[in-house]
N, C-alpha and C positions, 0 to 999 in steps of 0.2 A: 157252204164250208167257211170257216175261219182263217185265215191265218196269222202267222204272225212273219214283220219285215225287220233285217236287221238292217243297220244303216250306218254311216256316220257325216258328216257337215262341218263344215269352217264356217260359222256362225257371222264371218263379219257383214255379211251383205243380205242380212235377215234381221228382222224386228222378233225375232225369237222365233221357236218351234209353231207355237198354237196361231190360226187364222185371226186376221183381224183385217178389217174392213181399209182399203185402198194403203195396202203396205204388203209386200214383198214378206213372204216365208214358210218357213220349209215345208209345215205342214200344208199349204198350199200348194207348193208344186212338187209335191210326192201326189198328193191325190188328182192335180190336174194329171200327170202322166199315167198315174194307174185308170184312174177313167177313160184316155184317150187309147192306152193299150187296150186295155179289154174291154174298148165300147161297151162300159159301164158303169153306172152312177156309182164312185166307191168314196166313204168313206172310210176315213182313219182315224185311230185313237193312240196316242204317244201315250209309253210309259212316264211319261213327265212333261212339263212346261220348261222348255229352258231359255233365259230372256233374253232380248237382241245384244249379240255379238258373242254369245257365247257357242263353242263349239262342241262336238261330240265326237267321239271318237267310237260309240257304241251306244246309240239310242236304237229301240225297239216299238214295237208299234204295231196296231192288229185293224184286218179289216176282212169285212164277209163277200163271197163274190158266189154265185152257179156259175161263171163263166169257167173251162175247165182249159189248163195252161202246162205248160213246162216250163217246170220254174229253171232250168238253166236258161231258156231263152227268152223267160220275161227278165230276169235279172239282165242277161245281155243287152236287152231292146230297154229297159229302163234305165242304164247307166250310160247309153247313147242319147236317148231322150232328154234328159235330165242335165242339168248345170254342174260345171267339171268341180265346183265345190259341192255337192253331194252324191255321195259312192252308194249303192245297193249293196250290201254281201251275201243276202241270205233271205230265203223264204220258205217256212213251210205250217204244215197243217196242223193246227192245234185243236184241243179240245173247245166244243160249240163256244162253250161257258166260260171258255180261257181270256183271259183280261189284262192286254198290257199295263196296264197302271195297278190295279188291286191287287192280280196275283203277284206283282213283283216282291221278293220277298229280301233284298236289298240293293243299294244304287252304289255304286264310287264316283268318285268325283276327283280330280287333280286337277293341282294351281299350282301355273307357272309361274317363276320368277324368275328374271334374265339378270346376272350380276352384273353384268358387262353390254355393252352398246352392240348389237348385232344384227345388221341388214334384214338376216336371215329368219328372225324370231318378232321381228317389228309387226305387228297386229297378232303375232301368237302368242306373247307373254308379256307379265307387267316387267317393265324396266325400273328397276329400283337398285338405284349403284352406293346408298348408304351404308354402312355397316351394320349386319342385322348379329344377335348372339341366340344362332340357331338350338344350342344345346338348353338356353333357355324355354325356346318358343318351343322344342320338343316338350320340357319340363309341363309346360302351361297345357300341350294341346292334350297330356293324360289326362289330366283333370276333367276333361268334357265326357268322361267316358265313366265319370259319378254321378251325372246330372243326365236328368232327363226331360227336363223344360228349358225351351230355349227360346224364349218368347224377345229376348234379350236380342236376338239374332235376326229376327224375323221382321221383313217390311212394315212399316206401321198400316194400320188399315186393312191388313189381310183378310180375307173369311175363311177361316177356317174353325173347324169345331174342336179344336185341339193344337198345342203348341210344344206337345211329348215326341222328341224321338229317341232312338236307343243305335248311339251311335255304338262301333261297334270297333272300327280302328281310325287312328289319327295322328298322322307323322308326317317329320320334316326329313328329305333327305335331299344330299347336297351330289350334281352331278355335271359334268361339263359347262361348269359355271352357271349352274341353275340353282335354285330352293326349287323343289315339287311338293305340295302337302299334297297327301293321299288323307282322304275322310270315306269311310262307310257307313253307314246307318241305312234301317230301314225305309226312313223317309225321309226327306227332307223338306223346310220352309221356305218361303219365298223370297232370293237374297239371303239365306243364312251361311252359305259358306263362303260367299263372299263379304260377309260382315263377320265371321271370325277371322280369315284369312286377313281382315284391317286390323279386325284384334291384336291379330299374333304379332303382326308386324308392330305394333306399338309398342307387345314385351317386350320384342327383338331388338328395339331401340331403346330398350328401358324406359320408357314414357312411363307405363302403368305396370304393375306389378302384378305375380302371380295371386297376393291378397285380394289384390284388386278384381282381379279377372272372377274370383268367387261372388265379389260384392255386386258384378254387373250381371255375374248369370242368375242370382238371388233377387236382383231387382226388377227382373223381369219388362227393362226400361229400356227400348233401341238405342234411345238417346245417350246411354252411359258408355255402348260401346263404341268399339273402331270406327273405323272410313267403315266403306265399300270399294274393296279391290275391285280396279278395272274389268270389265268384264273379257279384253279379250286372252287373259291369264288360264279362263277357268274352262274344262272341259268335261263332259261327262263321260267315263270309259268303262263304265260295265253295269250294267241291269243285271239282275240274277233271279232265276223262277227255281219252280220245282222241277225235277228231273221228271215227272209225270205229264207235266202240261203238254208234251207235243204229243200225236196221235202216231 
């Protein structure tokens, strides 16, 4: 059988989602605990790569087992197991053929930004006490939603066999002395929403203009754009399937 696991994680004491050799992270000990529960060799597969420090609020993930469970008391016995920055919510049976990554059919993504200095938000949001002019960086972030190459965005050296996605929403909204951007698209690049989110902050402070921001997504050049917002701002909050995929 299939499943799929819903999840979420405070990214900061992980080298990102996907395994990697003598480094602490998630997908590492989601599978060490699903193997030691169901004395079973299990693999998993994340709907995404998200890189070290960054957090989730709703990553998804699928993995095959014959061992037969109740998922209220594997979630119970895995949110015990497990380190108190990564929560279980949810598990159930999906179609054989169902695929966390490929059938996901879009991701959201929000970036925090803390106006103000605040004990309570220090390793959950970028701190940034400059004056930003949000109704601009609104103006700017529609624009990304005419373009569908964002190579402009994306880490240099990627492999990937395409640098198209079709974002789908892209907003600034201001809330208990926060900026949050909210992005959706289909998919996303490696680093690209944390290299707009430097973007926007540059209109926000009028460094580079909305002219501008055309001439870097057309030049298809990392180099042209923003920073790299801090990663622990950025969280991933919603995967979305077809309403078909569970069984």
């Amino acid at each position: 059988m299939r499943y799929f696991i819903e999840l979420a994680y405070n990214g900061g004491n992980y080298h990102g989602w996907q395994n990697q050799p003598n480094a602490a992270t998630v997908q590492s000990k989601l599978e060490l605990a699903l193997s030691t529960l169901l004395s079973d060799d299990i693999a998993i597969v994340g709907a995404g790569r998200t890189d070290t420090g960054v957090h989730a609020k709703h990553m998804v993930a699928h993995f095959n087992t014959e061992v037969n469970f109740k998922v209220a008391d594997l979630v119970y016995k895995l949110n015990s197991f497990l380190p108190n920055d990564i929560a279980i919510y949810d598990i159930y049976k999906v179609k054989p053929d169902a695929h966390a990554r490929f059938d996901a059919v879009s991701r959201t993504y929000h970036y925090h930004i803390s106006t103000y200095k605040s004990p309570f938000l220090s390793g959950l949001a970028h701190e940034f006490y400059l004056p930003l002019d949000v109704d601009l960086m609104n103006e700017a972030s529609k624009t990304l939603l005419n373009y569908n190459d964002f190579q402009c965005f994306s880490k240099a050296h990627t492999d990937v066999k395409t640098y198209h996605c079709k974002i789908i929403k892209a907003e600034w909204t201001e809330e208990n002395h926060q900026l949050i951007f909210e992005i959706t698209a289909d998919r996303f690049l490696r680093n690209m929403v944390r290299a707009i989110v430097g973007t926007m902050i540059n209109i926000g402070q009028k460094k580079i203009t909305i002219t501008q921001l055309h001439d870097i997504i057309k030049s298809k050049d990392r180099t042209n754009a923003g920073f790299s917002a801090p990663a622990c701002g950025l969280y991933l909050t919603k995967v979305a399937y077809p309403e078909n995929i569970k069984l």
